[in-house]
ZADREN-693849 format. One line per 10 residues: for each residue x, y, z of C-alpha. Coordinates in Angstrom, 2 decimals, m for minus. Last residue first. Example, Ala and Ser with C-alpha at 12.3 -4.5 7.8 and 13.67 -1.06 7.14 Angstrom:
13.67/m1.06/7.14 | 12.30/m4.50/7.80;
***
This chain:
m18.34/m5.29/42.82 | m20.40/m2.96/40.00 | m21.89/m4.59/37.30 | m20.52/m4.95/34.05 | m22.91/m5.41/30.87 | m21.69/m7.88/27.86 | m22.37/m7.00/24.02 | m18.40/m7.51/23.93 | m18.20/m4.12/22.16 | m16.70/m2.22/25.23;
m14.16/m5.38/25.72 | m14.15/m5.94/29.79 | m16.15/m9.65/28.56 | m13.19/m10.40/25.79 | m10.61/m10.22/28.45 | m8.28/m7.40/27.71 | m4.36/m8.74/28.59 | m2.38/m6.35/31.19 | 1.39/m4.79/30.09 | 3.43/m3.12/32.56;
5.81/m0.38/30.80 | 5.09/2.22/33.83 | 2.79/4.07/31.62 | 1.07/1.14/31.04 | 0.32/m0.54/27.97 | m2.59/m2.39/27.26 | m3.27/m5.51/25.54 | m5.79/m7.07/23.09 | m3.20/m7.79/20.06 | 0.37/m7.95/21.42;
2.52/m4.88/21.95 | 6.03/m4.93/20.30 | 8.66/m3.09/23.04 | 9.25/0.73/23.53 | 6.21/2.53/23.76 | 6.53/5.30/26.26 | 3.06/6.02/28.06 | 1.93/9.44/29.04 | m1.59/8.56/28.61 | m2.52/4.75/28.06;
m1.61/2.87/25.29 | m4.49/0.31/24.27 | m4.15/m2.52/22.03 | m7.15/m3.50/19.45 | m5.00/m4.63/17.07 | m1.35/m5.10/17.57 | 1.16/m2.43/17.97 | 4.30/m2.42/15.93 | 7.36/m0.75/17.39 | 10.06/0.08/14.59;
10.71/3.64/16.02 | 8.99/4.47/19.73 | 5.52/5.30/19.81 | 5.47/8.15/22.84 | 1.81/8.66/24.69 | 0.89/12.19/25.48 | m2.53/11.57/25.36 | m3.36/8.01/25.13 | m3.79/5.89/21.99 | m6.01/3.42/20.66;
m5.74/0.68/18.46 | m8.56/m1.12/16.51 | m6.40/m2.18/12.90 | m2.96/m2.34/13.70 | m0.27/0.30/14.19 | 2.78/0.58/13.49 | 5.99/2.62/13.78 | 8.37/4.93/12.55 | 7.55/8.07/15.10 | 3.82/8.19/16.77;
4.14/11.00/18.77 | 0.99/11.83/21.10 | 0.31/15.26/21.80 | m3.89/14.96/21.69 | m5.25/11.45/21.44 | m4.41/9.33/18.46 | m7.59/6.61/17.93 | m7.33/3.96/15.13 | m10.64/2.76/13.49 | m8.43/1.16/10.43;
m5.18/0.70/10.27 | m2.34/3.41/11.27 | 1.53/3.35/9.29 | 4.38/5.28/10.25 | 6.88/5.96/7.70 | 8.76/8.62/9.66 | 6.37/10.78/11.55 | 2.39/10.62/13.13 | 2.51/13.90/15.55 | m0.49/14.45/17.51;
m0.99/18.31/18.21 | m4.36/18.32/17.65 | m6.23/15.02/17.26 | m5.80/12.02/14.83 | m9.45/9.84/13.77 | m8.87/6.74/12.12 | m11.89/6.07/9.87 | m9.88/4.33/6.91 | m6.29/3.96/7.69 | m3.41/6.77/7.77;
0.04/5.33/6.17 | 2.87/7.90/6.16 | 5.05/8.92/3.91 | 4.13/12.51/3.74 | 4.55/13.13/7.09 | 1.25/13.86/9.44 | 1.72/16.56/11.67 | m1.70/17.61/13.81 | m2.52/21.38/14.41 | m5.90/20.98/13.50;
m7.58/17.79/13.50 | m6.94/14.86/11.17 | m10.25/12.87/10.47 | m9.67/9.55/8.24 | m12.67/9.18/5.50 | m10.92/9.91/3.14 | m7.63/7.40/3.69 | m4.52/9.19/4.12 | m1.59/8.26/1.98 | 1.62/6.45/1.66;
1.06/3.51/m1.23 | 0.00/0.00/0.00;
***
């Protein structure tokens, strides 16, 4: 696949997005987000405001914290979560989070928001 942005992506204001980077179909990218150096986003992707995303990956489903650092070469899997202020250093498997202390946790399928499941309160 060819750099480009995919029209129906939503890049805010104040947003960088190099010129040969990937941006998937319905990915939204807010202000001050910058996606650099090759990076590539899938489909549905979330980029909350000041992350970096610099030479790396991103599967379909991902969402990312504000603040959050993507390190070079890093590929996230699908439906991974960085939380705020995280640095991204290491691959992250599909279905995990990232911590901002590096700790990783797997989603079960029932804490999913589109698991069709309701969580009560313990």
């Amino acid at each position: 696949m060819r750099a480009g942005v995919d029209p129906s992506a939503r890049i805010h204001h104040f947003a960088v997005v190099d010129g040969d980077c990937r941006i998937g179909p319905r990915t939204v990218i807010y202000q001050f987000v910058s996606v650099i150096r090759g990076s590539v986003l899938g489909a549905d992707c979330v980029i909350a405001p000041g992350a970096t995303i610099d030479g790396a990956e991103a599967w379909d489903g991902v969402s990312i914290g504000a603040n959050a650092v993507i390190m070079p070469g890093v590929i996230l899997g699908a439906r991974s979560i960085v939380a705020a202020g995280a640095v991204v250093t290491k691959h992250l498997p599909p279905d995990y989070i990232w911590h901002r202390g590096g700790e990783l946790e797997w989603i079960h399928p029932d804490r999913r928001p589109d698991s069709g499941t309701e969580r009560t309160a313990s």
